[in-house]
Structures are given as structure tokens and as C-alpha cells.
C-alpha positions as CSV (number, residue, x, y, z in Angstrom):
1,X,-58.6,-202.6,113.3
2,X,-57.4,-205.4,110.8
3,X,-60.4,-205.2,108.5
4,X,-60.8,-209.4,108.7
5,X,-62.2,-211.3,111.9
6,X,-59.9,-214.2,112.7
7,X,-60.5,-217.8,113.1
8,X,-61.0,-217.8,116.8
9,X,-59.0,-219.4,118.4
10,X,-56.0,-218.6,117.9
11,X,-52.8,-220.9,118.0
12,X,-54.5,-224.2,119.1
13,X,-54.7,-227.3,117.7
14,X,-58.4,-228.1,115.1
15,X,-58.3,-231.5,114.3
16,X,-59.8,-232.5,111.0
17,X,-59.2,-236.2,110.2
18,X,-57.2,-238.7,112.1
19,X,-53.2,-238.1,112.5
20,X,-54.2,-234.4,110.5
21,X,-54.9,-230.8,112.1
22,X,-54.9,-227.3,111.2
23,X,-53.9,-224.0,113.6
24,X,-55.5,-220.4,112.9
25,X,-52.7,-217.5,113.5
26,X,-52.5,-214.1,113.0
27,X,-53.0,-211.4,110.6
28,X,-50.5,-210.9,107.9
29,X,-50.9,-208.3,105.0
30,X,-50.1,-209.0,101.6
31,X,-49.8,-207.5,98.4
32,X,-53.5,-207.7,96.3
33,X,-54.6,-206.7,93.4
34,X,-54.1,-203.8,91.0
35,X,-51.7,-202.4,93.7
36,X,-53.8,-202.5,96.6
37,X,-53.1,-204.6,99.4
38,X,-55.3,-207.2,102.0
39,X,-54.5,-208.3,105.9
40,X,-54.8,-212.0,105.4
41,X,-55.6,-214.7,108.2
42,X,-53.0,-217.1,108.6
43,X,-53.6,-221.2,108.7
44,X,-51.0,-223.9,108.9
45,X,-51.5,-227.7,108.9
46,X,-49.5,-230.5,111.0
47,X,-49.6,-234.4,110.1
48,X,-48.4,-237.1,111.8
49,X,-47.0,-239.1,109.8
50,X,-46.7,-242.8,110.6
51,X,-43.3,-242.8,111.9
52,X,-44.5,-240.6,114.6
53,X,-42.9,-237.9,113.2
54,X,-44.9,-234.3,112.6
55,X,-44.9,-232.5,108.7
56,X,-45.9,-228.9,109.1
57,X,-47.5,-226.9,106.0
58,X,-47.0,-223.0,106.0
59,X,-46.4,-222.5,109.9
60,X,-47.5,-219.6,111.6
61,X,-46.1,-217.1,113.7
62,X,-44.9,-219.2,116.9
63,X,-46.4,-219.0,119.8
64,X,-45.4,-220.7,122.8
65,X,-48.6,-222.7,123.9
66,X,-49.0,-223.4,119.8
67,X,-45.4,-225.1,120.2
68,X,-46.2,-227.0,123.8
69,X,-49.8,-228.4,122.2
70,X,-47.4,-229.7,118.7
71,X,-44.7,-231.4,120.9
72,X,-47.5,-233.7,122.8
73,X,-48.2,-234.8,119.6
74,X,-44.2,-235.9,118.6
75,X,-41.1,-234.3,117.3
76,X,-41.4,-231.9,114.6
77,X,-39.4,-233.1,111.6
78,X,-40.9,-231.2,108.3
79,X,-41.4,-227.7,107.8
80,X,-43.0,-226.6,104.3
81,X,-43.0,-223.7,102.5
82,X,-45.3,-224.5,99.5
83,X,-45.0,-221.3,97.7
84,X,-42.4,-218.6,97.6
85,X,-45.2,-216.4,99.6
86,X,-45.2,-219.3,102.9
87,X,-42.0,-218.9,104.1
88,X,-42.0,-215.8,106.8
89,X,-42.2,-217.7,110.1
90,X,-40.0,-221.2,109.5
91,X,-36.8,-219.4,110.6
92,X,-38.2,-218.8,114.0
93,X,-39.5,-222.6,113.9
94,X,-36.2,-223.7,112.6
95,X,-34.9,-222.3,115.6
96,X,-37.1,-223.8,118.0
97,X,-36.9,-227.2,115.8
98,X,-33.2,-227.4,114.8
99,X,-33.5,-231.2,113.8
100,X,-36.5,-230.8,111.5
101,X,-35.7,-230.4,107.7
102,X,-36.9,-226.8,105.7
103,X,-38.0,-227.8,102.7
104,X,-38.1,-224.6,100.0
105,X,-40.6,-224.2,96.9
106,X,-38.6,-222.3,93.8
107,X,-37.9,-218.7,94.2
108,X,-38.4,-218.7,97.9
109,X,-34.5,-218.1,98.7
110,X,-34.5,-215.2,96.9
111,X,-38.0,-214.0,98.1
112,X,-36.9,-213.9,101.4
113,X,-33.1,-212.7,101.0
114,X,-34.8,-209.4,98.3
115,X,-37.6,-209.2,102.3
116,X,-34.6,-209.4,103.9
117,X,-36.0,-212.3,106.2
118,X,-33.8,-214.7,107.8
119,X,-34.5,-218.5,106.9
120,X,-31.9,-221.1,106.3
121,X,-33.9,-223.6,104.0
122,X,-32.1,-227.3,104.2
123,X,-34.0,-229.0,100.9
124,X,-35.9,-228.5,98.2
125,X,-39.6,-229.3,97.3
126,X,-39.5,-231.9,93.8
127,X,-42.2,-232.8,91.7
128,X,-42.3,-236.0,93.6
129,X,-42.9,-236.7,97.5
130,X,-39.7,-237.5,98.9
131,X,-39.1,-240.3,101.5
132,X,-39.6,-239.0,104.4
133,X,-43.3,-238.8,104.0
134,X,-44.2,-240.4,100.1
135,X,-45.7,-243.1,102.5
136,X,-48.5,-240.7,104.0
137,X,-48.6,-237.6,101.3
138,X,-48.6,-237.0,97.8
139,X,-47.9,-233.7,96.1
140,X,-47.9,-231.9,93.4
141,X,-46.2,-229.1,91.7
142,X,-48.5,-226.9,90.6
143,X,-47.1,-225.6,86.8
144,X,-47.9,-223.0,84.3
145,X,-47.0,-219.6,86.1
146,X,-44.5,-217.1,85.4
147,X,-44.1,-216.0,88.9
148,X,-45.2,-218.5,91.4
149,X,-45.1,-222.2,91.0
150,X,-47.0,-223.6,94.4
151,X,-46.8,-227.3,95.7
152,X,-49.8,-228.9,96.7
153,X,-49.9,-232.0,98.8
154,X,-52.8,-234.9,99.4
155,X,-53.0,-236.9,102.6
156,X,-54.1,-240.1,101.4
157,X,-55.6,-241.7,104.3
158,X,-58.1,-238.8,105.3
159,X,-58.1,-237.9,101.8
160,X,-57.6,-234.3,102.3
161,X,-56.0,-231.7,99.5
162,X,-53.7,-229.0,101.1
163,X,-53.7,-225.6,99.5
164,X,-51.8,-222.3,100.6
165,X,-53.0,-219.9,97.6
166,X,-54.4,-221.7,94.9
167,X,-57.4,-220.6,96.2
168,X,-58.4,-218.0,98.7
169,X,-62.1,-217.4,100.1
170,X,-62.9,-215.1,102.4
171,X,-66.2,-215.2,104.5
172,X,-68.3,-211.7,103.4
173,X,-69.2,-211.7,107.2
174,X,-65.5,-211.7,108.3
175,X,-64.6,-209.2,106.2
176,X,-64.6,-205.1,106.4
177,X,-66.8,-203.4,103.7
178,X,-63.3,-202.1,102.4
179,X,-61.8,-205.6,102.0
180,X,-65.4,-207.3,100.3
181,X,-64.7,-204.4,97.5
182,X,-61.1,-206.1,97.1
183,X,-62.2,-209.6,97.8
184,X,-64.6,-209.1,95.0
185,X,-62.1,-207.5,92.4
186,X,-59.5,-209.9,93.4
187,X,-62.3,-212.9,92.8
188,X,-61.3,-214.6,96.0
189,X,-64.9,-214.0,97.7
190,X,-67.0,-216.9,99.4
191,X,-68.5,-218.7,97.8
192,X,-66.4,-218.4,95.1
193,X,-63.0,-218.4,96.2
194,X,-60.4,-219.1,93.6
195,X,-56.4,-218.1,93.0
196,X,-56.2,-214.7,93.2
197,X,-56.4,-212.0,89.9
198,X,-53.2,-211.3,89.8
199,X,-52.2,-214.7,90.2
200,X,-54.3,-216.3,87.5
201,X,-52.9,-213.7,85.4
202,X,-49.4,-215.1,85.8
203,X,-50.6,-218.2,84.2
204,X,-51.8,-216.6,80.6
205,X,-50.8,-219.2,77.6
206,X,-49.4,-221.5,79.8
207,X,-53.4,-222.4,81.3
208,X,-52.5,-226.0,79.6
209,X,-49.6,-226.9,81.7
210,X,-52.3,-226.2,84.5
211,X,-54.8,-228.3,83.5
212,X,-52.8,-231.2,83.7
213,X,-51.7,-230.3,86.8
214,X,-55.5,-229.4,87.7
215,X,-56.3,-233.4,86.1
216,X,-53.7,-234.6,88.5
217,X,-55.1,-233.4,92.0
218,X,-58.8,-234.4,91.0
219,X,-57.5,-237.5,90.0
220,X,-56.7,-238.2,93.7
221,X,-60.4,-238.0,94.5
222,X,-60.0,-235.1,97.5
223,X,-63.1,-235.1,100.0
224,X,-62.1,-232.4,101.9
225,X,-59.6,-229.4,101.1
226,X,-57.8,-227.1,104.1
227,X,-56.7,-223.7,102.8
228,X,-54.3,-220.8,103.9
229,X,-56.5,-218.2,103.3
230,X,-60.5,-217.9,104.4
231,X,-63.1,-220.7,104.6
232,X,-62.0,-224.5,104.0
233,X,-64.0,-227.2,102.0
234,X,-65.1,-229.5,104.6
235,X,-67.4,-231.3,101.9
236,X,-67.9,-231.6,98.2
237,X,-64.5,-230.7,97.5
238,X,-64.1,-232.2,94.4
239,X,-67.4,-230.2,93.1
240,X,-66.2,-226.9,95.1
241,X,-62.7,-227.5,93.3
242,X,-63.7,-227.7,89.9
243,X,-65.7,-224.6,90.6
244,X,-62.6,-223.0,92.0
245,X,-60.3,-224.2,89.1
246,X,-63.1,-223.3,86.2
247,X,-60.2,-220.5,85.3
248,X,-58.0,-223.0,84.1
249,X,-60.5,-225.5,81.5
């Protein structure tokens, strides 16, 4: 038992907009509040960007029919780690995807060398999009923590917002009675789901440097926002994000 039910199915393509999908994976635990710890469902998202080539946010554990499904839609060229936590699986799709470009948030070489995971990253994340995709996304870097600084990216032409852990809701009916308790405490509970406790505690007098960034995401006029972790914002996102980011005003 995992204490979560997953986002069945698993390791196939979910569209969401034109030239945008998401793929449910599986269960990975991670640290929680106060000491504790939570098995987490795992979500990653794949654009197609309008050379033809595919940017992929926070990929999953690979699976070989997740891999055939993403080549019939064109070569993989991106893969994302937004956050110093999003990082486990790109070495294993680095190796299946030698030509695509690992791009790494700050602190996520050390993260993984201190986990002792693998992952060669070839570039680094900047406060502006590079390129290779400014044309399609926007993004963000997410300022004002002492830990954990996360990058958030917008998809301009299905204006959707693209979140790994800035905030986390988990559905009370996919949960264990164990994990609500923690879900609760943590404040990452549908329908309230936010940034974590322990993460919003990172960003004590420093909450200014995030409400600017905070300003800069609404001011991109979201109307739909995919998440990482737990039930995405398929509508009123801009209402269900200042909700979310009511922490930081």
C-alpha cells in the first residue's frame, strides 16, 4: 500500500491544449513536514514546440510505451528540472535522449551528487527563457527562498502555468487517513493546495522578493495551471492561484 491512489493511467499521454500534454507516473516519497514524510504522485509535462521539437518538464520514471507514445510526437530536445527536488529520472532520459539538452535549476548538482544520483546536466535554467523555446514559453524564477528557488514556465498560446511544487493539492479521496492528517499539517490539502509548510517557511522576510515574482506569473493572465503534485486547475486559475499564493501578500 502507497497510502495515495494514482492518476490512472499510468505513463500515457493526457492532452490538455493544443501542442501541450501531461503524463501521470509513479509514486515517489519525499521528505514532508516536521520530519515526517509523504509518497507523492508523480506528473510531467511535454510541449511541442513550433520547431517540432518536444520540451519536457519534471519527467518521470521511464517507461518504455511512455517513450514510444513521445517519439510519435517528435524528437525530444528539452529536459527540465525546475527545482532542485525534479531531477531523479532525467539521467535515465538523457540516456535514452542523448541529443536533447538537461537544463538544471540552482542547487540541483549538488542535490543529486549529496543522493548520490547520476545525472549529467548540460545548461542551466536563467531568469529569462532561452532560445530554444522563448518563442513558445515564458518562465520565471521563482525568488525569495533560502533553500529552494523553483522555475516556473507559461505556455503562451494555451495559456497554461506550469508548476512542480509551488503548490501541491492532494484529492482527500486519493489519499489514506494517515496522509489527510499530513496533507492537512503540511497545508497542501484540496481545495486548498498551496507550497508546502516547510517550504513557505524557507521564504520568511524575504515574502517581498515573492510577490513580485507572484505579480509576474498573474500578470501573464494563466487560464489553466498543470501541477506535479495532486489535482490541476483546469479553470479559474488565476482566482484558484491567488488563493494558493494568499501566503505571500
Amino acid at each position: 500500500m502507497t497510502g495515495i491512489e494514482l492518476y490512472e493511467p499510468l505513463n500515457q499521454l493526457k492532452p490538455i491544449a493544443a501542442d501541450i500534454w501531461i503524463a501521470d507516473g509513479p509514486v515517489v516519497r519525499m521528505a514532508a513536514a516536521f520530519g515526517t514524510s509523504m509518497p507523492f504522485p508523480t506528473r510531467m509535462t511535454i510541449v511541442r514546440l513550433r520547431d517540432g521539437g518536444l520540451w519536457c518538464h519534471s519527467p518521470i520514471a521511464p517507461d518504455e510505451g511512455l517513450f514510444a507514445a513521445i517519439d510519435a510526437l517528435g524528437p525530444v530536445r528539452h529536459l527540465v528540472s525546475p527545482n532542485l527536488l525534479h531531477y531523479a529520472s532525467i539521467g535515465a532520459w538523457k540516456r535514452r535522449y542523448p541529443a536533447a539538452v538537461a537544463w538544471a535549476a540552482p542547487g540541483v548538482r549538488q542535490r543529486a551528487a549529496s543522493q548520490k544520483i547520476e545525472v549529467a546536466f548540460d545548461a542551466d535554467l536563467a531568469d529569462v527563457a532561452p532560445p530554444a523555446w522563448a518563442a513558445d514559453l515564458d518562465q520565471l524564477r521563482f525568488r525569495g527562498s533560502r533553500v529552494i528557488e523553483e522555475f516556473v514556465f507559461f505556455h503562451r498560446a494555451s495559456a497554461t502555468l506550469v508548476l512542480a511544487d509551488l503548490i501541491e493539492n492532494f484529492e482527500r479521496g486519493k489519499i489514506s487517513r494517515g496522509m489527510h492528517w499530513l496533507a492537512r499539517l503540511g497545508g497542501v490539502l484540496d481545495p486548498d493546495g498551496k507550497a508546502p509548510l516547510d517550504m513557505r517557511m524557507t521564504f520568511l522576510g524575504r515574502k517581498r522578493l515573492a510577490r513580485a515574482c507572484f505579480a509576474g506569473i498573474m500578470a501573464w493572465r494563466p487560464q489553466r495551471v498543470i501541477l506535479a503534485h495532486g489535482r490541476c486547475y483546469k479553470e479559474n486559475a488565476e482566482a484558484e492561484l491567488r488563493r494558493a499564493f494568499r501566503w505571500v501578500l
